[in-house]
N, C-alpha and C positions, 0 to 999 in steps of 0.2 A: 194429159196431166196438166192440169192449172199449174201458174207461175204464183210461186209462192210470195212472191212481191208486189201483186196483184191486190188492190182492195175488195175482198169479197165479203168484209167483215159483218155485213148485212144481208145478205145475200139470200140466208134460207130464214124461213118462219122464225123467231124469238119468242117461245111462248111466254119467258117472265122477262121482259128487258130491265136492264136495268140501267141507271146513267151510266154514259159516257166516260171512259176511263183511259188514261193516255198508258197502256201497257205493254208487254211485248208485241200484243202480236196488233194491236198500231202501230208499234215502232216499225215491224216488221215491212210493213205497205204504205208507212207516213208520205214517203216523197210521190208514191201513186195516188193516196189519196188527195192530196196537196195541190196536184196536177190537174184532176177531176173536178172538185169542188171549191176550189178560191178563183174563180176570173182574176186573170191581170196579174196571177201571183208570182211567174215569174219575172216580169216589170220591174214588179216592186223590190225583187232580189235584185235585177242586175242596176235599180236605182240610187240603190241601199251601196254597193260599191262607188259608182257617182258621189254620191252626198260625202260619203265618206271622204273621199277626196280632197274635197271643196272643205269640210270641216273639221276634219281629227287635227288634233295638235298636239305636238313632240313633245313625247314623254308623258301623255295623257292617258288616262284609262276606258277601254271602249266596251260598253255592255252591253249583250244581249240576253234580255230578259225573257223566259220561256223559250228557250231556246232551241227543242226540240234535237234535231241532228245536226245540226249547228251552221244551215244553210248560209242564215245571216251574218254568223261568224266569219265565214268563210268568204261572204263576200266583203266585209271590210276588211279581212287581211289583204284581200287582191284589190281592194283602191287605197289602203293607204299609200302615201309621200312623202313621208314624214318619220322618225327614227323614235326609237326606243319608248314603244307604246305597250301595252298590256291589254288581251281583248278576251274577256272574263265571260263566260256563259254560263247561265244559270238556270237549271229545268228541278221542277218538283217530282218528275216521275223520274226512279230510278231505271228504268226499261229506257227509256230515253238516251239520258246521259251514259250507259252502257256500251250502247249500240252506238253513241255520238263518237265517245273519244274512242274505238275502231276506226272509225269512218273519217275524222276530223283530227289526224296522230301528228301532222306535220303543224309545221308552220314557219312565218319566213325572216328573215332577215330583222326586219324594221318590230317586229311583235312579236311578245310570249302569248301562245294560248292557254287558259285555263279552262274546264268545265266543271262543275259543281252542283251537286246535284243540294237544293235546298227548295224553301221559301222567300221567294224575291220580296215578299210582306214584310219577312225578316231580316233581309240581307241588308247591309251599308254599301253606299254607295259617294268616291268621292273620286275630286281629280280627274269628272269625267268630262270628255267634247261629246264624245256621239254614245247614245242611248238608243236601242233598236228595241221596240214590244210589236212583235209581228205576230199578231189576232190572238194574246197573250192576256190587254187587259179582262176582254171578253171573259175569262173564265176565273178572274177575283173577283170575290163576292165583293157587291157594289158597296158594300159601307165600307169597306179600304179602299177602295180607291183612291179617293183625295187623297188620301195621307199616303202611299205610297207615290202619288204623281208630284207630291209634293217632297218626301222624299230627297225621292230622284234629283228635282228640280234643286234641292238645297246643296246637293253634292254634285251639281256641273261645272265649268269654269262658265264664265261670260265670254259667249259667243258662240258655246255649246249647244248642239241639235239631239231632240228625242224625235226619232220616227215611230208615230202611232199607228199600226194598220189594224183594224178592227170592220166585226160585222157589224152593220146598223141597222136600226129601222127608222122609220119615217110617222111624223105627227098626224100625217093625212092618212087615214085607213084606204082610200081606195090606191092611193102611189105605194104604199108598203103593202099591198094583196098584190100589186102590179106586178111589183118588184121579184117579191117573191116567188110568180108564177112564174117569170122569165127563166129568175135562177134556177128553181128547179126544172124548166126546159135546157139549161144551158148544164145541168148533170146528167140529166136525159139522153142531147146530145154529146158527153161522155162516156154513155154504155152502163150509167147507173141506171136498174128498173122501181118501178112505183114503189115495189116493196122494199128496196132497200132505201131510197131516200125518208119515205114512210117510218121506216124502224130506225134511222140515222136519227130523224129528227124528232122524235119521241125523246133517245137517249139523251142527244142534246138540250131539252128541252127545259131542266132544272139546273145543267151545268152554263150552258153559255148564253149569257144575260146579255142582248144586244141593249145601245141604247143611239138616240138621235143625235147627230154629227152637231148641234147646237149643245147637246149635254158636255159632250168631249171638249169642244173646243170654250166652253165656259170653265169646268173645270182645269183646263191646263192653266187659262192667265189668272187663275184664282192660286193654283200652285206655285207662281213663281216667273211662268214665260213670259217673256215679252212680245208673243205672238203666236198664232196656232191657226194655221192656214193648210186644206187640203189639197193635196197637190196632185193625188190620183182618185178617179173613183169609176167603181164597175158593178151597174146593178147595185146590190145593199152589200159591197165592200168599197172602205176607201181607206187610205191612208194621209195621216196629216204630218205635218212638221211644223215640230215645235222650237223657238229659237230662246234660250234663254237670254 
């Protein structure tokens, strides 16, 4: 009997796919999937505590935007240092945030958690230090962008961090073929077969608009940053930080 926590969501033939939908039964396999297909991805969580550290400030409010099961959440409650903060997560799929606040019920001393199930496009944002969108912008359609990074950006304190992790591609077609081949050998070597990565990335294919680490980091100092420097990258994933 297959572990039902197991991403098999690809697995048999799809005669009609259709995009990409973050619903229960992703929720179900999120952290398997997760595991599988983002190089570096846990890094970039146990960094996301790190930074937090070094950046939340008392009595501030901390967002994670697309929040999923509330990984990121979770790991800024365990680096804050600092008292009476509020760390607010916000996902648009209600299968998500369902299975999130099960999974994510506690929290500690120093912070309330909230979760919320909305549109971050929608949502206000102020009184914040640290900002977390982990491979979240990827999946708003590019004409909000700005204005939501911008947003963001209008509702931080000074001296406040957004950590961006997003997929990318590359201006040079043969380094973005490259890239891509590796990645999909490095799902491979996770026990993904042809036809699942195949139907994975069909679905994905009208939902998650990658764009060039030059795009991103123009638009953050257009939003507001005083800087937008990447501080990890693996294959066509990287993560940047932005300092207001």
């Amino acid at each position: 009997m297959s572990d039902p926590t197991t991403d098999r969501i690809f697995a048999d033939i799809i005669q009609k796919p259709g995009d990409f939908v973050f619903d229960e039964r992703v929720a179900a396999v999120f952290p398997d999937m997760l595991r599988r297909s983002i190089p570096g991805y846990s890094a970039i969580i146990n960094m996301i505590e790190t930074l937090t550290a070094r950046y939340a400030q008392p009595g501030s409010n901390l967002y994670d935007l697309g929040c999923s099961l509330g990984a990121s959440s979770l790991a800024m409650l365990k680096g804050l240092k600092v008292d009476k903060c509020r760390i607010i997560g916000i996902d648009t799929s209600e299968a998500m945030i369902a299975r999130c606040l099960k999974i994510q019920s506690h929290a500690g001393d120093r912070a309330r958690m909230q979760f919320i199930c909305d549109d971050i496009c929608k949502a206000s944002f102020n009184n914040a230090s640290v900002v977390v969108m982990n491979f979240t912008l990827q999946f708003v359609e590019p004409a909000k962008r700005a204005d939501l990074l911008a947003k963001i950006a209008e509702g931080m304190l000074p001296g406040g961090i957004l950590i961006l992790s997003e997929k990318v591609k590359f201006a040079n077609p043969k380094v973005n073929d490259l890239l891509i081949d590796v990645y999909h050998a490095f799902k491979k070597a996770n026990g993904y077969s042809d036809l699942e990565i195949s139907q994975k990335r069909s679905a994905l294919e009208n939902v998650l608009i990658p764009e060039t680490i030059e795009n991103h980091s123009q638009r953050l100092l257009q939003a507001g940053f005083a800087s937008a420097d990447v501080w990890f990258q693996c294959f066509n994933f990287m993560s940047m930080l932005a300092v207001k």
